[in-house]
Residue, then its C-alpha position, 0 to 999 in steps of 0.5 A: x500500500x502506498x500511504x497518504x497521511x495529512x495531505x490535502x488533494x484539491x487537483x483534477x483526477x488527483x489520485x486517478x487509477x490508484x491501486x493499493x492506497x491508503x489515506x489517513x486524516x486526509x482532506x479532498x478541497x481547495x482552490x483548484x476544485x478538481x473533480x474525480x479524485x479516485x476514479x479508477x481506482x482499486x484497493x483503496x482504504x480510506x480512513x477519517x479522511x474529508x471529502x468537499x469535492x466532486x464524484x471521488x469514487x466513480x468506477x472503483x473496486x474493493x473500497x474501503x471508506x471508515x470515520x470520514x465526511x462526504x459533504x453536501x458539495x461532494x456530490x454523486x460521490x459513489x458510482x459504477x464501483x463494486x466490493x465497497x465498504x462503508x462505516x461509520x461515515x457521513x454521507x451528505x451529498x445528493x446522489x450519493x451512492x448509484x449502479x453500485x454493486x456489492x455494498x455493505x454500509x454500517x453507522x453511517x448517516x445518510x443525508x443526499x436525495x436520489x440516493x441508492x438508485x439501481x443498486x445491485x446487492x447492498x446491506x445497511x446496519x444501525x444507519x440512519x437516512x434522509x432522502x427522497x425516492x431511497x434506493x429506487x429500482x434496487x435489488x436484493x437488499x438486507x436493511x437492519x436497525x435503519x432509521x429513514x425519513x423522506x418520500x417515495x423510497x423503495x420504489x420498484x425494489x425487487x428480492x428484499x429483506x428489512x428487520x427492525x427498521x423505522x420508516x417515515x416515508x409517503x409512496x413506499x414500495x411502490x411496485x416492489x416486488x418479492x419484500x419482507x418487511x419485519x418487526x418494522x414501524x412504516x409511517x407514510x402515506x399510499x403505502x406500497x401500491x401496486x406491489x406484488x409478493x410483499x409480505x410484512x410481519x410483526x409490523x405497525x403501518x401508520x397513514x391513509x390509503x396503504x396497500x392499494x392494488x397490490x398483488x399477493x400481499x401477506x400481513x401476518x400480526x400486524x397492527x394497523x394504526x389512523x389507516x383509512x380505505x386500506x387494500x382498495x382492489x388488492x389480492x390480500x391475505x391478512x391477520x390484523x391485532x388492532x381495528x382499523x379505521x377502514x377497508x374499502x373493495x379489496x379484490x381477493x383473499x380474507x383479512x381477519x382483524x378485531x374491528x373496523x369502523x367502516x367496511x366499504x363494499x360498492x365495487x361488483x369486482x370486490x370479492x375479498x373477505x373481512x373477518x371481524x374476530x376478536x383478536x385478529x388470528x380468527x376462530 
């Protein structure tokens, strides 16, 4: 490893096609505002480095980035790279993370609109998030302990898995595709329309007018809270532990739940079940 402690990098393409670097303490900003500082690059280690400059790491592999900053004007900082780690570092520039493949992200704290689009392959612990249309057209990711506040994320994901998450986000997993979502708290508006093969466990769904036109949807002991006009012309199977506020024309399958302030039924095509029992699970 060729090793860069202290220094400060502002040029054009400043480390360009490195291979078998490591940068300590180092800071990426100056007057020549370069732009493209690691791309091409492989085997690079980044620790408690600075970065206040334009797309860095484009077309990198086997990258390692831990402790450092990613500021606002470091933008679409990550693109094209596989075989990339990241921890404990803040990511602040818009379009942070795009047709990546390979990505394992823990303790990092995510501030950048449009992030995570067309990721193949990522999983995220303990990390919080703050973006609009999240991780859009993404497959198989593994979220764990991930905090999100934004609007329409998750849209047309496909092969994943999200444990013990908290999202607050409006128009989530719009046409996602083959999800499991567990243990999780989903605040937002529209939820999940016309998703196919989502099935969520364990979870507390919060805001109007969820799980509308979707197919094969599963809701195993799930609680339902301030949710009006939900499952409006899905294919649905679901067992709720709470009343819900309403239910309007679901298209196929049974939904059993304690009580529901209003089942609405004026659609011919509307041939689901609504099954009040007392707790939800049937009799």
């Amino acid at each position: 490893m060729t090793v860069y402690e202290n220094k400060r990098f502002d040029e054009e393409r400043a480390l360009y096609g490195s291979c078998g670097v490591e940068l300590n303490n180092c800071r990426f900003d100056g007057p020549a505002d370069g732009e493209s500082a690691l791309k091409e690059s492989r085997e690079i280690r980044v620790k408690d480095c600075f970065f206040n400059l334009r797309y860095p790491f484009w077309h990198d592999s086997d990258l390692r980035i831990t402790g450092s900053e990613l500021t606002p004007l470091c933008r679409a900082a990550l693109w094209y790279s596989e075989n990339v780690r990241i921890k404990n570092t803040k990511l602040h520039g818009i379009k942070a993370l795009r047709e990546c493949a390979d990505v394992a992200m823990s303790g990092c704290e995510i501030v950048s609109p449009e992030f995570g689009w067309s990721v193949r392959g990522i999983e995220m612990n303990d990390c919080s998030a703050e973006s609009e249309y999240f991780m859009l057209r993404s497959e198989r990711l593994r979220f764990d302990r991930v905090k999100l506040k934004g609007k329409y994320s998750f849209q047309y994901i496909t092969d994943s898995v999200f444990t013990n998450c908290k999202f607050d986000t409006k128009d989530a997993f719009w046409h996602a595709k083959n999800v499991l979502v567990k243990d999780s708290v989903i605040k937002g508006e529209y939820l999940a329309w016309y998703c196919e093969n989502v099935r969520f466990e364990n979870c507390t769904i919060i805001g109007t007018q969820p799980l509308c036109y979707c197919k094969g949807l599963r809701l195993v002991n799930c609680r339902m809270t301030d949710t009006d006009l939900a499952f409006e012309k899905s294919e649905v199977e679901a067992t709720l532990t709470a009343p819900i506020l309403s239910i309007k024309n679901p298209r196929a399958g049974r939904i059993q739940v304690p009580g529901a302030g209003e089942i609405i039924m004026d659609d011919p095509a509307a041939k689901g079940q609504v099954l009040l029992c007392e707790t939800g699970a049937g009799k």
